[in-house]
N, C-alpha and C positions, 0 to 999 in steps of 0.2 A: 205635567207631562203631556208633551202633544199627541194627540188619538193618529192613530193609521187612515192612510186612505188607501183603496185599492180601485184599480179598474177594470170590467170583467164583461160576459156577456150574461145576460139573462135566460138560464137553458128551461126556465119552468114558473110558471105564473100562474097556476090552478089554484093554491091555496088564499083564503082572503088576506087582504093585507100583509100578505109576505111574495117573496120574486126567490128564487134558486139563482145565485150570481154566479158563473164559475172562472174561474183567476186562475190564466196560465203565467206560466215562470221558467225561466231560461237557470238552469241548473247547470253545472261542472261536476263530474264525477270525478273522485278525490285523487283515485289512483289511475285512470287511464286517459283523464281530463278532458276526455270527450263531452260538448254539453248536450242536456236532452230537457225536451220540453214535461216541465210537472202540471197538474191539476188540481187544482182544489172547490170546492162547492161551498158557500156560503149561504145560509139562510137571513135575506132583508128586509128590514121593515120596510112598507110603502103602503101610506095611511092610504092614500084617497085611490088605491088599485090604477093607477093612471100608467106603470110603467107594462109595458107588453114582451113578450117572447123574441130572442131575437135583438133586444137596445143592446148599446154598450153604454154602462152605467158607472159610474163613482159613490163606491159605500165607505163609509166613516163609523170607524167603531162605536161603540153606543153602551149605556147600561144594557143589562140583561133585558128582554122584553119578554119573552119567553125562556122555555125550556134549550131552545137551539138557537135562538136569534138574538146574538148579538152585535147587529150592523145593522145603519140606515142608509137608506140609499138617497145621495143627495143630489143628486142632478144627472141627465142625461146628456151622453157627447152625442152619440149619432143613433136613429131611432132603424128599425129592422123596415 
C-alpha cells in the first residue's frame, strides 16, 4: 500500500526533532457547495532539526515514532 504524501507549511519548530506541519485543503460543502478552506496540523519527524518555521515541506507517513507523530518530513520545496 503506497504511504500518503502531503505538503504543508511548518507553523512551529520548538520542539526537538519534531516540526508542527499544517495542510490546507480546499473542501465542498455537501449541500450548499460552496468550497472553504480546511486545516490540519501534523506532528513530524525531522532527525537532525535542520527544517525551520515558515518551509513548505513534504511529510510521508511513517510508523508510529511517538505518541502523536506519525510523519516524516522528507524534503524541502521552498525555505521561509
Amino acid at each position: 500500500m503506497p504511504k500518503r504524501e502531503l505538503t504543508g507549511i511548518i507553523v512551529s519548530d520548538a520542539a526537538d526533532k519534531t516540526v508542527v506541519v499544517q495542510i490546507e485543503s480546499l473542501k465542498q460543502h455537501p449541500k450548499y457547495l460552496r468550497r472553504y478552506r480546511s486545516h490540519k496540523k501534523y506532528k513530524a519527524h525531522d532527525e537532525k532539526n535542520e527544517y525551520k518555521k515558515g518551509d513548505l515541506v513534504v511529510i510521508l507517513e511513517s510508523r508510529p515514532i511517538s505518541k502523536d507523530k506519525r510523519w516524516r518530513v522528507v524534503r524541502k520545496v521552498t525555505h521561509a
